[in-house]
N, C-alpha and C positions, 0 to 999 in steps of 0.2 A: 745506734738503733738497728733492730735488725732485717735485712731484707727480706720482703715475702714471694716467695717464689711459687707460682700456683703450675700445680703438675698434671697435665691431664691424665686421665685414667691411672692415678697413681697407686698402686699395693705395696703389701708389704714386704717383698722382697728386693725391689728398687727401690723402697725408701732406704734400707738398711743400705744398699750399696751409696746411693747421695750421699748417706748420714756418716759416709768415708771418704768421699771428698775432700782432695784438701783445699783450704781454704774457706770450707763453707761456714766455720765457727760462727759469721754475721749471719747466715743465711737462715733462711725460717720456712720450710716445705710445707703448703698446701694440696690438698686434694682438689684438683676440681673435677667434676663432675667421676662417674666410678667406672672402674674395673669394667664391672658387668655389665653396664650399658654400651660402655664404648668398644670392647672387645669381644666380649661372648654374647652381644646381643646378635636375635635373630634375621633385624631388620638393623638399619643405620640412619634413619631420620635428620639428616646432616641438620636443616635447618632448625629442628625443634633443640637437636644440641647445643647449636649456635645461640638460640635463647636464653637459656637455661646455664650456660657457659657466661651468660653477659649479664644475666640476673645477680646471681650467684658472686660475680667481681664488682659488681655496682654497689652489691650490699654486703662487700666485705668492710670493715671498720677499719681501716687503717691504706695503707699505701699500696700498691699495686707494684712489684718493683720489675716481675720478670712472665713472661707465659711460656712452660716449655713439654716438652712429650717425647716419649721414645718408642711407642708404638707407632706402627702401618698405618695405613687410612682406618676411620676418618682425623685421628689426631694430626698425624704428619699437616694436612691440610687446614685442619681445625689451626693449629699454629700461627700463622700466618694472618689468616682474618680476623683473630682475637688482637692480638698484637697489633694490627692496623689500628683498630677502633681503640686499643685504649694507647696510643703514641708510643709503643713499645720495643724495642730493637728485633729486625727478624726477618730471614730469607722473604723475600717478596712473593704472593702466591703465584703471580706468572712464572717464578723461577721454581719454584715449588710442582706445579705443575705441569709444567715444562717435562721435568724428571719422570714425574709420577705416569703422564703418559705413554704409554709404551712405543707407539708409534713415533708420538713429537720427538721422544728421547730420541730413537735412532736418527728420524731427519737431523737432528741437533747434530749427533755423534757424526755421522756423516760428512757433516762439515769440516770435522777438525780431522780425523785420521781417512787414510786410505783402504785400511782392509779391516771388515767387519764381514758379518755373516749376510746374506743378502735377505730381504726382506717384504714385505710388502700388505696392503689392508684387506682384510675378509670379512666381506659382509654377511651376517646371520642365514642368507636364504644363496648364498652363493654355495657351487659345490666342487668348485676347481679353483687351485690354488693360485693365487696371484702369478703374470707373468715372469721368470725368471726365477722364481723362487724351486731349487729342486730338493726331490725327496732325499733322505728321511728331513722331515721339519715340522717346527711345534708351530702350535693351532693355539692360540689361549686369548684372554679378551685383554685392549687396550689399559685396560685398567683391572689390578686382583694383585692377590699377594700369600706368598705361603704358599708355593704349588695348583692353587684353587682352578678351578677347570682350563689347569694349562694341560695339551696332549700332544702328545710326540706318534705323527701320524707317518704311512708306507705307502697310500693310495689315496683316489678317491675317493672310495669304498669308506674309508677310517676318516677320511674329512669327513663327509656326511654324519657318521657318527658321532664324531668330535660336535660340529656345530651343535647336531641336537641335542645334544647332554649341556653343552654351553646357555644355548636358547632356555632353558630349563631353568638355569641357575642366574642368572645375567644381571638381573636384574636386583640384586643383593646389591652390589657394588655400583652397577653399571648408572642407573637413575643419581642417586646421591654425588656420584661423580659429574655427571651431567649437568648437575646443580652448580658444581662448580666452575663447569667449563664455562655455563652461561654469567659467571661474574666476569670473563677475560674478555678482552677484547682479541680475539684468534686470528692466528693466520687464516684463512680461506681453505685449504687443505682441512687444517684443523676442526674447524669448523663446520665443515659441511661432513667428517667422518664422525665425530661425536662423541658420546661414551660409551657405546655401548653396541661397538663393533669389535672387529676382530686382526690382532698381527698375527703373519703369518712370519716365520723365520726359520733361517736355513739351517739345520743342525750341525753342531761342529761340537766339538772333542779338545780336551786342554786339561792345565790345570786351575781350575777356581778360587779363586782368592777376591779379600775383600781388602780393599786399602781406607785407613782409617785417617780420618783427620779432621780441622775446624779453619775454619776464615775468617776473618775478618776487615771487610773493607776491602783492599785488593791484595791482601796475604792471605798466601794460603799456606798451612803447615801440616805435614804427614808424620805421625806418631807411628804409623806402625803398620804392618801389611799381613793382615788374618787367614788361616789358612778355611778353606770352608770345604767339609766333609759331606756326601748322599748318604740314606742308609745305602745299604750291604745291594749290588745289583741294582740300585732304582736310580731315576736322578733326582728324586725330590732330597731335598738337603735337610739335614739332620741337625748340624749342631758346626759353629767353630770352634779354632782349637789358637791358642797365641800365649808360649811363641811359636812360633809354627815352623814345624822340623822339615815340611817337606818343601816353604820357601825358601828354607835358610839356605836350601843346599844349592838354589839353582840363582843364588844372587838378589835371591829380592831383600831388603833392606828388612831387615828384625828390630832394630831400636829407632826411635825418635830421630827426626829429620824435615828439613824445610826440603 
């Protein structure tokens, strides 16, 4: 029998990639919910999706076997709370959110290594940058994705302007997210900065790369290490590249490995 695997926001050009999958022969791709609501809509209505997502699997006619997504927010998150409610295997939304926070991420990261960028929270009506934090450094909100009003500021002067281009926009991502923070039970930090504030971070210089891999349980396995290109002069990123020539050269592992 074959298993039904419901994909949020799934098109057509991710299907055809699943539909090479190996292993998927048992496997059976659903759509749930579309493309255009979940990605190029203009607003993100987490909870009416959330309905709409549980309608939709309640009154599907057969088995439920898997809920999965490859898109940014809201799907990344959408993930998690589908898969609670129907007994489903799947990163836990605290761990999920965890990540997705820009702020929490770094306290997290904080904990495990010694040298990171330095960082700290800015709120909407502030206009000096957290202490310790020095110029040049980016201004963008706790929660966004795709470049989306993050700003690489030199002054006060360019904070202020950063915020109020943010304050503008904010609230696209910022609410819906907000939505989700109030399922968590938070740390207190957390909690009282919210969604829809502001990290600030120190700017630093390197090369970018993405490290690719899956867990489970308490393995974890790394496939591969992606190299990630900006366009031409900008730092908004453009596209990756794998195998990637310009880690191969400095030691980072190219093929499959735990």
């Amino acid at each position: 029998m074959a298993r039904n695997i419901f994909v949020l926001g799934l098109d057509t050009s991710n299907l055809a990639e699943l539909q090479n999958v190996p292993g998927k022969a048992d496997c059976q791709f659903h759509p749930l919910l579309s493309f255009e609501e979940l990605v190029e809509g203009e607003e993100l209505p987490l909870a009416h999706f959330l309905d709409k997502a549980r309608d939709q699997l309640c009154a599907f006619d057969g088995p439920v076997d898997a809920i999965v997504g490859y898109w940014d927010f809201p799907v990344s998150s959408m993930v998690p709370i589908l898969c609670r409610h129907f007994g489903l295997r799947s990163a836990s939304l605290d761990a999920v959110v965890k990540c997705e926070h820009k702020y929490w991420s770094r306290l997290e990261q904080s904990k495990a290594i010694d040298e990171y960028p330095r960082f700290g929270l800015v709120r909407l009506d502030d206009e000096d940058p957290p202490e310790g934090v020095p110029y040049p450094m980016w201004v963008k909100p706790v929660k966004a994705f795709s470049s989306e009003l993050a700003f690489q500021v030199n002054s006060r002067d360019e904070i202020r302007d950063a915020l109020a281009s943010i304050r503008e926009g904010i609230d696209r991502i910022g609410k819906p997210f907000q939505y989700l923070l109030d399922q968590l039970d938070l740390p207190e930090e957390i909690a009282t900065a919210g969604g829809e504030v502001c990290l600030a971070e120190e700017s630093v210089s390197g090369q970018q790369v993405t490290v690719e891999g899956w867990s489970t349980e308490a393995e974890i396995h790394v496939y591969g290490v992606i190299d990630s290109y900006n366009y031409e002069n900008t730092s908004s990123f453009l596209r990756y590249q794998y195998p990637c020539p310009r880690t191969s050269r400095t030691g980072w592992p190219n093929a499959p490995a735990r």
